[in-house]
N, CA, C and O atoms as a GROMACS GRO file, in nm:
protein
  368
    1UNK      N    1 -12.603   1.756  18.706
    1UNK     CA    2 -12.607   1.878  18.630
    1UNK      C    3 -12.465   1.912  18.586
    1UNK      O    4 -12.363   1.916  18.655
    2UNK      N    5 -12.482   1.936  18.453
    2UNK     CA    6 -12.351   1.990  18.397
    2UNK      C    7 -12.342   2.091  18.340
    2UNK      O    8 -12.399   2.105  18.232
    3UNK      N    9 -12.264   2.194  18.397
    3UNK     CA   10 -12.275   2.349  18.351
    3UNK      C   11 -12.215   2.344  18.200
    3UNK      O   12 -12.139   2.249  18.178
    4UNK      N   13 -12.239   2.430  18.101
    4UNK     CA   14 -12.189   2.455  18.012
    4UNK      C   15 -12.178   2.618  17.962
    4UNK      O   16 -12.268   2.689  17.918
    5UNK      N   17 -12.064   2.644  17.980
    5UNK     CA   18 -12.057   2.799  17.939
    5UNK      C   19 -12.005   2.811  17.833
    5UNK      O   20 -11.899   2.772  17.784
    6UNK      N   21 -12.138   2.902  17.779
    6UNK     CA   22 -12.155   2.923  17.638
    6UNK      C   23 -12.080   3.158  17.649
    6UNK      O   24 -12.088   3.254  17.572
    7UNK      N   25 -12.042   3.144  17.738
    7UNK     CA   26 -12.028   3.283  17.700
    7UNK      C   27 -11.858   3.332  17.646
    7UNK      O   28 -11.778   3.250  17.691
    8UNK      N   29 -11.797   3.430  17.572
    8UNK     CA   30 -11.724   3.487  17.558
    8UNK      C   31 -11.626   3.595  17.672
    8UNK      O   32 -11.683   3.657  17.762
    9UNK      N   33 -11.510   3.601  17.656
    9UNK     CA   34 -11.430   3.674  17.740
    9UNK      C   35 -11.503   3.813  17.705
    9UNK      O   36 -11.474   3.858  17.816
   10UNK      N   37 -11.578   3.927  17.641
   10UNK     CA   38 -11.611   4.003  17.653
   10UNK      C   39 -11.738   4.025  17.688
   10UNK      O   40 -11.764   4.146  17.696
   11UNK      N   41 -11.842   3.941  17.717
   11UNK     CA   42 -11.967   3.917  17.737
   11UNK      C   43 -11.978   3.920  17.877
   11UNK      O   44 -11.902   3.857  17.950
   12UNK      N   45 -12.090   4.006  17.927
   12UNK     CA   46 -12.068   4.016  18.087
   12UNK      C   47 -12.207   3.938  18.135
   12UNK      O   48 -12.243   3.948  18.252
   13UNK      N   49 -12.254   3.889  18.075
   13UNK     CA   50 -12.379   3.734  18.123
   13UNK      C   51 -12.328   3.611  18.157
   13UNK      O   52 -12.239   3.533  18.121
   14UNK      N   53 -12.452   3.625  18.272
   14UNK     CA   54 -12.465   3.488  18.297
   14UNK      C   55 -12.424   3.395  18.234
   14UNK      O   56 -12.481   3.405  18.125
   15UNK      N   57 -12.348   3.291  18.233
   15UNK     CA   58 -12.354   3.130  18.167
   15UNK      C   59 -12.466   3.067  18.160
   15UNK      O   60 -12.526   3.053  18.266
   16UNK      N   61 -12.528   3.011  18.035
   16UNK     CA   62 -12.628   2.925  18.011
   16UNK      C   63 -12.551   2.772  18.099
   16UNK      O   64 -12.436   2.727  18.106
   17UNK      N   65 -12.673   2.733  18.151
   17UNK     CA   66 -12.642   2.558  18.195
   17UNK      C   67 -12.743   2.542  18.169
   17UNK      O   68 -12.845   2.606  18.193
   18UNK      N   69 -12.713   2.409  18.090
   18UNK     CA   70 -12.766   2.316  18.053
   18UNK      C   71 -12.825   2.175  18.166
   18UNK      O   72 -12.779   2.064  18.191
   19UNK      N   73 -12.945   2.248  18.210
   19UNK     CA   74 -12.968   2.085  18.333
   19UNK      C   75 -13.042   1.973  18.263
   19UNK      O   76 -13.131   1.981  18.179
   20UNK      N   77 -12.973   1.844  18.327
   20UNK     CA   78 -13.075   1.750  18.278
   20UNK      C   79 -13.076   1.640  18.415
   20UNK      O   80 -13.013   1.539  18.446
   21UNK      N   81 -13.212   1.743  18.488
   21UNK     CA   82 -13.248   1.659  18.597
   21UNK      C   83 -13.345   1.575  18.554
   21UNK      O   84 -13.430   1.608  18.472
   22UNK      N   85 -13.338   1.454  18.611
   22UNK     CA   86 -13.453   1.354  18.552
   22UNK      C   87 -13.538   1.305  18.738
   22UNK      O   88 -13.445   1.264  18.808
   23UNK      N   89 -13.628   1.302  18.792
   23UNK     CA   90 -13.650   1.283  18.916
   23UNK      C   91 -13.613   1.098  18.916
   23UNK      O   92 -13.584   1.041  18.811
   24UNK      N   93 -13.619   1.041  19.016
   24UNK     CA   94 -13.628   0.899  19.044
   24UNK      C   95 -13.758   0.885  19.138
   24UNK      O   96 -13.803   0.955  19.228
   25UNK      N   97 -13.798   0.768  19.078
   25UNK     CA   98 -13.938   0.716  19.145
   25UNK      C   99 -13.901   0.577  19.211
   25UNK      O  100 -13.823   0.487  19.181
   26UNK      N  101 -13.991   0.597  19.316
   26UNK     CA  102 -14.006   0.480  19.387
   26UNK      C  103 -14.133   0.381  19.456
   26UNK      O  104 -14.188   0.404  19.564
   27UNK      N  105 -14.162   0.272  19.369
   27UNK     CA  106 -14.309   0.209  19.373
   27UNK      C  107 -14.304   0.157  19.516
   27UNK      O  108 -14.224   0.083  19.574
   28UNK      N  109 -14.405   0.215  19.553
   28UNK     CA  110 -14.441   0.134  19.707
   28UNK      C  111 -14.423   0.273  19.807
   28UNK      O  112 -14.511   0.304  19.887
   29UNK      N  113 -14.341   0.322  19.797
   29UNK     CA  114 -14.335   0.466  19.896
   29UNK      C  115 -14.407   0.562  19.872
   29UNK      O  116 -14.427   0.584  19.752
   30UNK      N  117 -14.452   0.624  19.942
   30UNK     CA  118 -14.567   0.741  19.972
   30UNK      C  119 -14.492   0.836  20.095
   30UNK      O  120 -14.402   0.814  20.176
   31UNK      N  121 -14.570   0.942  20.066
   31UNK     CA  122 -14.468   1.055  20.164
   31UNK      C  123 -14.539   1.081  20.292
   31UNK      O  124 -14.538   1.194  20.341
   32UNK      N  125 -14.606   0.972  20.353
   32UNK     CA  126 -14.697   0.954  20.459
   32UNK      C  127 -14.598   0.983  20.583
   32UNK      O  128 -14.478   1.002  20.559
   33UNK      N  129 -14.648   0.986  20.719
   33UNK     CA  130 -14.656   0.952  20.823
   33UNK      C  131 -14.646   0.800  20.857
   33UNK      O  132 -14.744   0.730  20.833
   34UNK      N  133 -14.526   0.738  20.916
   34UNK     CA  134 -14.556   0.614  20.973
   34UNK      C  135 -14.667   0.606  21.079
   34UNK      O  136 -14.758   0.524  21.062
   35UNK      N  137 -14.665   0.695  21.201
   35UNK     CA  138 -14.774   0.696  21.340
   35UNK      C  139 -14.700   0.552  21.381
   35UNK      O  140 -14.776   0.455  21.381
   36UNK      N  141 -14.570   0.530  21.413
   36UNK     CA  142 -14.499   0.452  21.487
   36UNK      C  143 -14.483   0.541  21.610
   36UNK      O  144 -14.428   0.650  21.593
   37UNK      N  145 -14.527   0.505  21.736
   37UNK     CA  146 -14.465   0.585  21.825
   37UNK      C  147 -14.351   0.520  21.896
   37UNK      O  148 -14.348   0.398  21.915
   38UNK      N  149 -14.252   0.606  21.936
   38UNK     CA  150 -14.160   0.530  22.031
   38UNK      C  151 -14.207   0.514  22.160
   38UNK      O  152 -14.267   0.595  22.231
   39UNK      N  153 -14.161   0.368  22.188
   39UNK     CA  154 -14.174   0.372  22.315
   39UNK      C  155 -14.113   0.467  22.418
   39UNK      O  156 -14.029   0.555  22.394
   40UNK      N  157 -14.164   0.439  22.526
   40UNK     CA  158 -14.092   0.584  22.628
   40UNK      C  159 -13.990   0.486  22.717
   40UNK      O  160 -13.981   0.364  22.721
   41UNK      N  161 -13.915   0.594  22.787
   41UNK     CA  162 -13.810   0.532  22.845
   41UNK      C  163 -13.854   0.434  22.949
   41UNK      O  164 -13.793   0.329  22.973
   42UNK      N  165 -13.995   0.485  23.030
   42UNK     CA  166 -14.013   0.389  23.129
   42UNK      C  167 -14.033   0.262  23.045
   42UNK      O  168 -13.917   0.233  23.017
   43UNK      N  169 -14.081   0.206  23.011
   43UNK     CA  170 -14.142   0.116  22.918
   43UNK      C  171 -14.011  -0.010  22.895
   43UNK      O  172 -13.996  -0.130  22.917
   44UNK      N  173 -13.925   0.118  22.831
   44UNK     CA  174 -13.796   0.036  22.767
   44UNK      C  175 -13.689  -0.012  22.922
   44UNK      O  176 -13.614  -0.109  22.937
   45UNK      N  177 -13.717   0.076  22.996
   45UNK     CA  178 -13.698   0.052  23.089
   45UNK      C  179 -13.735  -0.090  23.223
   45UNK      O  180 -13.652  -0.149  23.292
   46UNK      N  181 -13.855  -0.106  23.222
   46UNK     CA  182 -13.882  -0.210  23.261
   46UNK      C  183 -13.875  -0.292  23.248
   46UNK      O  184 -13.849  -0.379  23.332
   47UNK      N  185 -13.905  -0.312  23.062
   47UNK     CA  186 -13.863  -0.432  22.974
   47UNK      C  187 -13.743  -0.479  23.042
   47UNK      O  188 -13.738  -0.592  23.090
   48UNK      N  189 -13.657  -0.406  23.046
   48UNK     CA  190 -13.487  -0.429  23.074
   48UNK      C  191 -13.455  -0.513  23.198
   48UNK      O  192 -13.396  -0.621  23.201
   49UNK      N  193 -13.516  -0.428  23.319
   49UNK     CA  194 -13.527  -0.484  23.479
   49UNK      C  195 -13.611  -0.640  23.414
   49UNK      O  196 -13.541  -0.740  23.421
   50UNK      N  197 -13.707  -0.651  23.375
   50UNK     CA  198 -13.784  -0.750  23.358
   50UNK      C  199 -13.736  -0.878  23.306
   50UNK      O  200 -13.785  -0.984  23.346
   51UNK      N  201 -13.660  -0.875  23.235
   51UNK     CA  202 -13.558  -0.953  23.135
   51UNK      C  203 -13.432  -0.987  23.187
   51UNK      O  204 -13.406  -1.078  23.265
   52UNK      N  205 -13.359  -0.909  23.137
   52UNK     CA  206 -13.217  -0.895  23.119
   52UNK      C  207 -13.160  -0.891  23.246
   52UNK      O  208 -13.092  -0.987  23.282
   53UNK      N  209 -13.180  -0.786  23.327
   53UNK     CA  210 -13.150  -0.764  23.456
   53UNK      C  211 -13.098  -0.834  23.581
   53UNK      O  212 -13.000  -0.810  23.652
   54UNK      N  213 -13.196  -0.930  23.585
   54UNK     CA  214 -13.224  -1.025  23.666
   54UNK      C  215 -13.136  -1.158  23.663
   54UNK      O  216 -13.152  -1.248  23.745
   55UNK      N  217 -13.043  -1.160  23.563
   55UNK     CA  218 -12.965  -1.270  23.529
   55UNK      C  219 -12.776  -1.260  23.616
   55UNK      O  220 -12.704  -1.343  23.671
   56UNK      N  221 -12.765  -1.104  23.581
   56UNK     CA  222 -12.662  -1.081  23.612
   56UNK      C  223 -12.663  -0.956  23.719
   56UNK      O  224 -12.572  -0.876  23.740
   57UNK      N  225 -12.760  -0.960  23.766
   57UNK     CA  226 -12.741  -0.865  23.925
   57UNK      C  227 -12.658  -0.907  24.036
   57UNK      O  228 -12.638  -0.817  24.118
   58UNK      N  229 -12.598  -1.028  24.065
   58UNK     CA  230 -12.557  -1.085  24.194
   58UNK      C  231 -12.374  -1.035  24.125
   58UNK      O  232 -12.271  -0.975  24.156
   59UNK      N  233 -12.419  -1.088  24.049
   59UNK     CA  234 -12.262  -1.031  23.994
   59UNK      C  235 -12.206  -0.949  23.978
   59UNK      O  236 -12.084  -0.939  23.995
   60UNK      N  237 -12.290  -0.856  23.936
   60UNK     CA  238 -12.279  -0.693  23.833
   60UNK      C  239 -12.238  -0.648  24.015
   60UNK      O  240 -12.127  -0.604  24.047
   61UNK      N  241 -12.371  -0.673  24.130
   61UNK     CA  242 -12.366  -0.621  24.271
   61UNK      C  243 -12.186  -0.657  24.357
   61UNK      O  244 -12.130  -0.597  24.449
   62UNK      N  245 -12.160  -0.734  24.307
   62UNK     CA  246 -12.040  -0.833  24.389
   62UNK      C  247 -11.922  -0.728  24.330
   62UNK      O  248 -11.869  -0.641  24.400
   63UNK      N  249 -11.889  -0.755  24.178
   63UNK     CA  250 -11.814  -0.646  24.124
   63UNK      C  251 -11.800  -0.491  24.134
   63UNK      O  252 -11.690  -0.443  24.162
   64UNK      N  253 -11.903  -0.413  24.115
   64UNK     CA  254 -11.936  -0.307  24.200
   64UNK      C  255 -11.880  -0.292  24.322
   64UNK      O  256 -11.788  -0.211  24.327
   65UNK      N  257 -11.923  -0.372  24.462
   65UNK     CA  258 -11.903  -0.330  24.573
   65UNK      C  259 -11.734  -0.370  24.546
   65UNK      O  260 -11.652  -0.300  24.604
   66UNK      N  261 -11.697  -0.458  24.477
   66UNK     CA  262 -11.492  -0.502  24.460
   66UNK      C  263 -11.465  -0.369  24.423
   66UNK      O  264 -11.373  -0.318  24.487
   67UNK      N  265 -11.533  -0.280  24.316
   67UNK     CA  266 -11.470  -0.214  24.236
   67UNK      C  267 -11.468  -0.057  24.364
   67UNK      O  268 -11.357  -0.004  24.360
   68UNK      N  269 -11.527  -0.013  24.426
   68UNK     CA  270 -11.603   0.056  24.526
   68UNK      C  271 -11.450   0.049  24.632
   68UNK      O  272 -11.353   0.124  24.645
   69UNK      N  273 -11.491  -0.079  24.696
   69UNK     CA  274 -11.385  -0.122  24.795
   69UNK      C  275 -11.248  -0.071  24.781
   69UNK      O  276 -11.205   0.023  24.849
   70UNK      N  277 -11.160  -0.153  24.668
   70UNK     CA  278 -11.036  -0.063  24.590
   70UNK      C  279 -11.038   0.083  24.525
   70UNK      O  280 -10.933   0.122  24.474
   71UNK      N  281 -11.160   0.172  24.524
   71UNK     CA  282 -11.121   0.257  24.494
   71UNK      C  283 -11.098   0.315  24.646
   71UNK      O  284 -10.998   0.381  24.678
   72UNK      N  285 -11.208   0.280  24.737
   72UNK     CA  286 -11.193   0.377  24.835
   72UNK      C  287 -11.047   0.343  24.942
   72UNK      O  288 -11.004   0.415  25.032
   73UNK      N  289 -11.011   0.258  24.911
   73UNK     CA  290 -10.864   0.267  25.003
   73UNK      C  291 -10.751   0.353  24.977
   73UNK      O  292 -10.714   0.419  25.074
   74UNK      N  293 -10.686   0.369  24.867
   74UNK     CA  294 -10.682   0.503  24.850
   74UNK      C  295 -10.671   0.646  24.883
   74UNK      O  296 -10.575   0.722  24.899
   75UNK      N  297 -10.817   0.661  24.888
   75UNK     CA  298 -10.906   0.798  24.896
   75UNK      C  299 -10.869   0.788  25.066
   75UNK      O  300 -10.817   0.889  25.115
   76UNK      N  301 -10.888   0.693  25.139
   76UNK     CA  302 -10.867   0.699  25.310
   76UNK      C  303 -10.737   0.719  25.317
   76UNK      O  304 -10.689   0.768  25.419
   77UNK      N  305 -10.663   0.687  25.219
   77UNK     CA  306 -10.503   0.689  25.280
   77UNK      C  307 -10.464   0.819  25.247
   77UNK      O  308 -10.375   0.882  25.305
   78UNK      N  309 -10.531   0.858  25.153
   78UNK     CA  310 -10.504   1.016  25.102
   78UNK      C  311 -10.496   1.116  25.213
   78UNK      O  312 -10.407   1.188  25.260
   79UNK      N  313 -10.648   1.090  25.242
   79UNK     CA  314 -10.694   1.174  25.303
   79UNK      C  315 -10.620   1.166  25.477
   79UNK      O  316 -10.604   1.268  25.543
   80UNK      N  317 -10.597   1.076  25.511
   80UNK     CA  318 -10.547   1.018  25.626
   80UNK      C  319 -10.372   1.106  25.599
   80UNK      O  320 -10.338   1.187  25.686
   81UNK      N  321 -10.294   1.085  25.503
   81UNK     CA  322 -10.181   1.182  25.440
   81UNK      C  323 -10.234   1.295  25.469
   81UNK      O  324 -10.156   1.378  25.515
   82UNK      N  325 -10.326   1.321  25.458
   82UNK     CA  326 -10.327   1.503  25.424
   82UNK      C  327 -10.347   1.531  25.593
   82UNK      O  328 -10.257   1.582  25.659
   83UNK      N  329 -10.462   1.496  25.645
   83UNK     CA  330 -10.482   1.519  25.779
   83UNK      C  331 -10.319   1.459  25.923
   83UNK      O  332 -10.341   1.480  26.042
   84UNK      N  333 -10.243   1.421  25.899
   84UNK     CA  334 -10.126   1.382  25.972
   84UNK      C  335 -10.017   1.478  25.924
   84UNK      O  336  -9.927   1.499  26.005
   85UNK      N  337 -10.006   1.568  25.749
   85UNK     CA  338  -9.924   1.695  25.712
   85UNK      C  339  -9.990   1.784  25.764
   85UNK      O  340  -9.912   1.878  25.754
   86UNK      N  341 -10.124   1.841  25.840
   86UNK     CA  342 -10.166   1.957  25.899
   86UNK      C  343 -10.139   1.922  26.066
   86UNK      O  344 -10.126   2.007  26.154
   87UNK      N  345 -10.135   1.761  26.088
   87UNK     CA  346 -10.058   1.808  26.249
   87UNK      C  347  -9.917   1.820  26.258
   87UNK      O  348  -9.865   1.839  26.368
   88UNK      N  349  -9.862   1.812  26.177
   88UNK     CA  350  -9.696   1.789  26.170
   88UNK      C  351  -9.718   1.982  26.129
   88UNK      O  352  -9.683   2.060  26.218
   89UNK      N  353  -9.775   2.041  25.998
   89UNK     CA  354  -9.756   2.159  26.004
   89UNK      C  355  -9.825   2.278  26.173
   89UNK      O  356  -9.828   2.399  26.197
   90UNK      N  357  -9.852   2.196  26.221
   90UNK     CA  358  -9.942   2.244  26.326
   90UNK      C  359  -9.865   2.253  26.464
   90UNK      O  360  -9.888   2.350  26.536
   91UNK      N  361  -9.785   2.167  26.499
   91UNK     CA  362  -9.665   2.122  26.586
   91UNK      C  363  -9.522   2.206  26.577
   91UNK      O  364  -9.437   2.183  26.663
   92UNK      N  365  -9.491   2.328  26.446
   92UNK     CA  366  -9.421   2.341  26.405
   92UNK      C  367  -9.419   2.523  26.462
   92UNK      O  368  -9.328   2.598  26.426
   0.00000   0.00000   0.00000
């Protein structure tokens, strides 16, 4: 659409525009309903365990418990720090 103003600096109307919508068609489409339902999560879910899963569990399990292991040493030494500054503040 392309506006065209047809009005004067003393004229207090509206601008005429000029539209030239033309629609587009498309053979084969209809404004239907597919009635595709999605599957549900369990579904997609099982598929997954059923398949995929099963290939790389020993591994995915091995890495995990590595990844687990190094975090929690750490967290013990932290915490092991914090509990040895409340007997030192405790002694005092």
């Amino acid at each position: 659409m392309k506006p065209i103003s047809l009005t004067t600096g003393s004229n207090k109307r509206f601008p005429l525009i000029d539209c030239n919508y033309q629609p587009m068609t498309l053979n084969g489409y209809h404004g239907r309903c597919a009635k595709i339902l999605p599957s549900g999560f369990r579904n997609i879910s099982s598929q997954y365990f059923q398949r995929e899963a099963r290939r790389d569990f020993l591994s995915e399990a091995f890495f995990f418990a590595a990844l687990t292991i190094t975090a929690a040493v750490p967290l013990v030494s932290g915490a092991n720090a914090v509990v040895e500054f409340w007997r030192a503040l405790g002694q005092l």
